[in-house]
N, C-alpha and C positions, 0 to 999 in steps of 0.2 A: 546347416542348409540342406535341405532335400531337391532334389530336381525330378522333375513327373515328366516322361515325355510319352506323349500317346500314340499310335497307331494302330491304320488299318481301318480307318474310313471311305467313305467311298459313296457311289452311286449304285442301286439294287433293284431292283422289282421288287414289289409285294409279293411275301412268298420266298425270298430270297433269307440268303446267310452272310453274316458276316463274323468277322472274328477281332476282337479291337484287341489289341497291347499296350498294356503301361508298364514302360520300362522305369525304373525309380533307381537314382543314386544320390552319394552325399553323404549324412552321418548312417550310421548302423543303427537300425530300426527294423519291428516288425510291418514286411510287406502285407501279414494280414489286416493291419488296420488300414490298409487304401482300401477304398470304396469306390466307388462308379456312380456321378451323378450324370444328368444331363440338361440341357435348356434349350426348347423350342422356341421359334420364333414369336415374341409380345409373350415368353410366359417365365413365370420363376421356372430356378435350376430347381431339381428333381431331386431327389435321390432313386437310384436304378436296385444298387445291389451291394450287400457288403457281407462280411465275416463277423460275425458273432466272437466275444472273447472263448467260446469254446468248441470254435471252429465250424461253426456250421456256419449255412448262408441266408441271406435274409433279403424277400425280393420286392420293390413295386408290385403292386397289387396287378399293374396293366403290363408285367412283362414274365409273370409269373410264371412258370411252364416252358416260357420260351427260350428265357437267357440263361445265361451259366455261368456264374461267376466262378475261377479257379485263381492259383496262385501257383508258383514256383518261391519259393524261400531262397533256392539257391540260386537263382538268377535276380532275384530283386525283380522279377516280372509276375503281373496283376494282369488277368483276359477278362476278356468279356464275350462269349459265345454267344452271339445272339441270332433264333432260326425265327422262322416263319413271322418273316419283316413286315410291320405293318405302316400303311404311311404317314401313321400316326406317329412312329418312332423316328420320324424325320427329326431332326437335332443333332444341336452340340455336345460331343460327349466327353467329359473331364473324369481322368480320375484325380483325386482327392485324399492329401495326407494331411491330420490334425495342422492348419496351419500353412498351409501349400496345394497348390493347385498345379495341373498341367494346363499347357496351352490349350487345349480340346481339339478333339478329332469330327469332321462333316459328315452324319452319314444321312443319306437323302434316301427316300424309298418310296419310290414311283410307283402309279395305280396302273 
């Protein structure tokens, strides 16, 4: 079993930052394969940003520039730095391990 718990959602202006955490425990696994999807409201989940098997990252085309996906190995913590918030990225935001899901974190971004 893996457990995904998210945080670090919230309410922002347009223009604004936030910073999301997924914390992941359970069996011993790589935290590079958690990914970052998301799902607005009446739309399929997304995929945001993930680790490539040779470590690089790989973004949505609409958060390109903006988010930052990183990792900690020795925490079992996955972020998601996301700047110049647009309100378009209003959504659900899950991270995502082959097989398991976190409950999702709200992030709202007001005009």
């Amino acid at each position: 079993q893996v457990q995904l718990v998210e945080s670090g959602g919230g309410l922002v202006q347009a223009g604004g930052s936030l910073r999301l955490s997924c914390a992941a425990s359970g069996r011993t696994f790589s935290s590079s394969a958690i990914c970052w999807f998301r799902q607005a409201p009446g739309k399929e989940r997304e995929l945001v940003a993930r680790f490539t098997v040779t470590g690089s990252t790989v973004y949505n085309e609409f958060v390109r520039g903006r988010f930052t996906i990183s990792g900690d190995n020795a925490k079992d913590m996955i972020y998601l730095q996301m700047d110049d918030l647009k309100v378009e990225d209003t959504a659900v935001y899950y991270c995502y391990y082959p097989g398991y899901w976190g409950q999702g974190t709200q992030v709202t971004v007001s005009s």
